[in-house]
N, C-alpha and C positions, 0 to 999 in steps of 0.2 A: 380451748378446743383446737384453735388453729396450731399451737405449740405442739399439743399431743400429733393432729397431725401433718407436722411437718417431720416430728420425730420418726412415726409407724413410717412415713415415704424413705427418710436419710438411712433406718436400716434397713430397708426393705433393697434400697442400692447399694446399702454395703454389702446386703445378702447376695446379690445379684452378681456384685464385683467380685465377690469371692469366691463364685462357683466356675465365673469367667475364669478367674486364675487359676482355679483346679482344673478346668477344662485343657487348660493350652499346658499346663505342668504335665498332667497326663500326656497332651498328643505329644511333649517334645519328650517323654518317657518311651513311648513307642516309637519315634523316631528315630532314638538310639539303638532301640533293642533291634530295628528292622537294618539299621548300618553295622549290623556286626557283619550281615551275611553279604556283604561287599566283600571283594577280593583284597589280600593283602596289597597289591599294587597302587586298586584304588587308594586304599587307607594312605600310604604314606603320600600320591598326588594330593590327595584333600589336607591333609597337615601340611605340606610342604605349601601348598596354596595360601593356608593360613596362618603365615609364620613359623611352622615351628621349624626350629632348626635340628633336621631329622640327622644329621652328619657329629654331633653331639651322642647323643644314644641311637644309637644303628641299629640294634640288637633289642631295641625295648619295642613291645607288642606294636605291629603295626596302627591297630583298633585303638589303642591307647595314645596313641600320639593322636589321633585324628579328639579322642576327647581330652584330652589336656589344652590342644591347641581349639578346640570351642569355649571352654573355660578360659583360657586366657584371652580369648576375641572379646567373651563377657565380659569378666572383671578387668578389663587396663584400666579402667577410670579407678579402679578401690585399689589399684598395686601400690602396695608398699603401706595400706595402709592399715591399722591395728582397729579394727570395727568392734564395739561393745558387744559383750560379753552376751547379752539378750537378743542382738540383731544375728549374730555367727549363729546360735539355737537354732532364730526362725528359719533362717537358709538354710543351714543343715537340715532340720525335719524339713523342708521344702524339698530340700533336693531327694532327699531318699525317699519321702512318698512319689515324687513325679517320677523313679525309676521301678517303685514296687511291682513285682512281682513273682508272689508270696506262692511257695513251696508247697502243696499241700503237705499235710501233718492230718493226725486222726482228730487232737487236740489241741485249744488256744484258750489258757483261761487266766485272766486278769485279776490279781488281788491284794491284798497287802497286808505284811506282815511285820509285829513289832523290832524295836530295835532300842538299843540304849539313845538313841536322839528323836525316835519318835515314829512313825509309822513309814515304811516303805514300799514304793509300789515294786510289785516282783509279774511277769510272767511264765505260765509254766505250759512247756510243748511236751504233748508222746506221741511219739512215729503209729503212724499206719505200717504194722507188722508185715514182716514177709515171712513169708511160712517157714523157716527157720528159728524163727524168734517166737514164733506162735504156743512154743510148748517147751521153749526154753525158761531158766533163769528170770525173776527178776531184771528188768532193763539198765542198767548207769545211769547217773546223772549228772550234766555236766553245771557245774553254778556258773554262771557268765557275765562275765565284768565288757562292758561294752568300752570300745574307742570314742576318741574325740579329747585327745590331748587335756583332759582332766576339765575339762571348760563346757562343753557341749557333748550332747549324744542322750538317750536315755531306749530305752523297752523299746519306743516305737522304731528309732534310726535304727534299730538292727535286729528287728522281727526277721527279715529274709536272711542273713546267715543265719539266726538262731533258729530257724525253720529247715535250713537244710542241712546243719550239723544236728538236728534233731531227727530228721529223715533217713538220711544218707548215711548216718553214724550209727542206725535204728537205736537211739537213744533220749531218754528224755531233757530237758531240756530248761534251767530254770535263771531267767534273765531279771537282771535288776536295774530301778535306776537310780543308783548312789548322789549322793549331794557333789555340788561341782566348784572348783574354783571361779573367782576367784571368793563371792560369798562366804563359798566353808572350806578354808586352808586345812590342808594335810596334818592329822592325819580321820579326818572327816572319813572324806572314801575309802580309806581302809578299815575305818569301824564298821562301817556298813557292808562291805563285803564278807567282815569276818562274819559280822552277823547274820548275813544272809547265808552262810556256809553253815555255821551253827542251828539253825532254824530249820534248813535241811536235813540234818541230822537228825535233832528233833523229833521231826517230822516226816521223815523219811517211809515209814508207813503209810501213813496219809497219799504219799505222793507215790506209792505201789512201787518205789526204785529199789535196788539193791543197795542194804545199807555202807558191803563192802566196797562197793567203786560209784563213790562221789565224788567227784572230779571237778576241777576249777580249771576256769579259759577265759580269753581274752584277746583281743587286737588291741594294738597301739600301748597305749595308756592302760585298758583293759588287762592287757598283758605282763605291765608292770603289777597293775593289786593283784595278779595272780602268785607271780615271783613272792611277792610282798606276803601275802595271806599262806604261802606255802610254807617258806621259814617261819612267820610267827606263828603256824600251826603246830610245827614241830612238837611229839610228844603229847598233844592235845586229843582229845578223844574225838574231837570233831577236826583231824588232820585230814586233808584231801590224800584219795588215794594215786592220782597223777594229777600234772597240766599239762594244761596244753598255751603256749605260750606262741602269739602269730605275731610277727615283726614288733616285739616290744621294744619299750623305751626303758631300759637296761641302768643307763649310769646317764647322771648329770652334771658329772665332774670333769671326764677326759674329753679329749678330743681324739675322733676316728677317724683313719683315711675318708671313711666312706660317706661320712658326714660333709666331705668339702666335696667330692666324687659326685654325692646326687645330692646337694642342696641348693639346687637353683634350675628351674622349669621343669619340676615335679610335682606330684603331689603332698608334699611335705618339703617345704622348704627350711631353711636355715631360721629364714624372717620367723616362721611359725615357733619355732623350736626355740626360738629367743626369746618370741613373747610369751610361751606358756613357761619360761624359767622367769622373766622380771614377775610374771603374777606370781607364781609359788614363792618367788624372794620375798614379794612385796607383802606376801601376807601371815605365809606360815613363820609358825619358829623353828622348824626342822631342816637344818642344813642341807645343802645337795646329797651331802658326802653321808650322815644317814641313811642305814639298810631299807627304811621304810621310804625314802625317797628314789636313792640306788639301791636297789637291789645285790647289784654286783659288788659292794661290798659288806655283804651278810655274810652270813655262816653258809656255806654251800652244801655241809654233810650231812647223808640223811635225810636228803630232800626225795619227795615221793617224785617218782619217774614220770621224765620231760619229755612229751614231742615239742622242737623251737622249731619255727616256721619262719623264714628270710624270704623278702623280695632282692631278685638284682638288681634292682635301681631303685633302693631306699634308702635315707641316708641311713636307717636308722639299724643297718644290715650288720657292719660290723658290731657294733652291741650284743644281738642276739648271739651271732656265730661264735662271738669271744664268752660270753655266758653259759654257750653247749660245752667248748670246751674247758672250762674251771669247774662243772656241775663233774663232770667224768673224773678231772684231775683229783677231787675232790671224794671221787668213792659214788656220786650218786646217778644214776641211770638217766642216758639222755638220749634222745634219738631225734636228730637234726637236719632239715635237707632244706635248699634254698631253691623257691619258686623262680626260675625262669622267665624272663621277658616282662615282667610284674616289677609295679612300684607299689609305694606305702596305700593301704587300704585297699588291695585289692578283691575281699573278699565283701565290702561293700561295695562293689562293680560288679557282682557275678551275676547280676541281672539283667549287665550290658553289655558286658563282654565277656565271650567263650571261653576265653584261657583263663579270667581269671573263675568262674562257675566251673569249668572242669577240677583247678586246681584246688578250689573251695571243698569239692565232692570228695575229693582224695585226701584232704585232711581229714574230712569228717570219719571216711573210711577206714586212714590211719590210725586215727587215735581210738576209732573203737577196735582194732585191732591188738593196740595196747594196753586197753582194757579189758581185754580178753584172754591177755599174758598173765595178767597180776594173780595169785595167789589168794 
């Protein structure tokens, strides 16, 4: 009896410690979103206060150096160092729930759908209509391959883009979360992507979208299985009819200016970009230099039409820009612009800072504009 209750007390204070944590995650969520509306002046006083060295990038968001340089006051004790695969999860879903603040949408419904490996969890968004859309078309659909360097991320880390590329895009909206290095080596998450694109097709009644503009997207790593999932759709009846591709990770072979330019006190560093390459060495069998890896050395023609989307201060900028232009060289329609004062993931900050949520809202904008064009 004393066991039983010593057990009901030990989680009763775990329960307790847990809500603590979600409490103070929350109030340092709102503590960010409340320092956007400081003056640029401040911003850079408070980064310059906290090490960062604002004489390095001058030109990158004020607001964004004050949070790169609170993250680096956090992590000095973990710099440099390569944290398991299960703990990088838990802080990531930590961090983007203690910044959530979710888009309304009309709807949010959670479920899952088979796949050649087994069942996957999918979310799926539709906008709360504006009276334009009210009596239009069928809505698009976008399938969306989430970031997080192939390691981390899933449905929940990026409910709030997917909520406001769902809103702002007035388009629906269907989020997956693919299997992850370094457990299941390439070419895992591109089965599951295919499949989840396939499934829409499918289904595509069910989910009330227009069967002709089912669209694939993605940040980061997302952005590569879109690349990836495009050419291998090629000719397939379940081909995407655009992507939308936001600072993807492109080729795993070359070296970029831009990679040595911003890979060191950013959000994506060098270090990162090193370790999600020795896990895909260390576990796939698929060469860098593979399309299904690189993209940029695939087949470019005939590829359904590109909005790429570049931050100025990510390494990962020249990739995408050198990708817009070989898609055009190529014969296939691209349409490319590089976000301004923004580093890598800034469309998972748009819930804490302005430039990067205005610049989110204009993709979404964008590319339903694009969708709009197609035939």
């Amino acid at each position: 009896m004393n066991d039983m209750n010593n057990a009901l007390k030990a989680g009763a204070l775990v329960n307790r410690f847990g809500d603590l944590i979600s409490r103070l995650d929350k109030l340092k969520g709102i503590a960010l979103r409340l320092s956007m509306k400081l003056p640029a002046a401040s911003h850079r006083a408070i980064a310059k206060s906290l090490g960062f060295n604002h004489t390095r990038y001058p030109a990158l968001d004020p607001h964004i150096q004050v949070l790169l340089s609170i993250r680096k006051y956090m992590t000095a004790a973990n710099e440099g160092s390569k944290p398991l695969p299960e703990i990088s999860r838990y802080v990531f879903r930590r961090d983007m729930a203690a910044i959530a603040n979710p888009t309304p949408v009309a709807t949010v419904k959670d479920f899952e759908i088979p796949s050649r490996a087994g069942q996957l969890t999918v979310r799926h968004y539709t906008p709360i209509l504006s009276d334009e859309a009210t009596n239009a078309e069928p809505l698009p659909l976008l399938v969306f391959f989430h970031g997080g360097s192939f390691i981390v991320g899933d449905v929940d880390t990026h409910d709030d883009p997917c909520r406001m590329f769902c809103q702002f895009g007035q388009m629906q909206v269907l989020s997956v979360t693919y299997r992850l290095l370094p457990e299941h080596p390439s070419p895992a998450a591109i089965e599951d992507c295919i499949d989840t694109l396939k499934w829409a097709h499918e289904h595509v009644a069910e989910l009330g979208a227009n069967p002709r503009k089912i669209a694939v997207g993605g940040d980061s790593a997302g952005g590569n299985l879109a690349a990836v999932v495009s050419q291998l759709a090629k000719g397939k009846a379940y081909a995407p009819a655009a992507q939308l591709l936001m600072y993807p990770s492109l080729d795993l072979v070359n070296d970029y200016p831009s990679h040595h330019a911003f890979g060191e006190g950013l959000f994506l560093s060098r270090v990162d970009v090193d370790f999600c390459k020795e896990l895909h060495l260390s576990r796939s069998l698929l060469p860098f230099s593979d399309p299904r890896v690189s993209p940029m050395f695939g087949d470019l023609t005939g590829l359904p039409s590109a909005l790429i989307v570049t931050a100025a201060f990510d390494s990962l900028r020249d990739e995408g820009e050198t990708y817009a232009i070989k898609m055009r060289e190529a014969g296939s329609d691209c349409v490319a612009y590089r976000v301004e004062g923004q580093g890598h993931g800034f469309v998972s900050m748009a819930m804490i800072n302005q430039a990067a949520f205005e610049a989110t809202r204009s993709i979404a904008e964008d590319f339903r504009k694009l969708l709009d064009g197609l035939s």
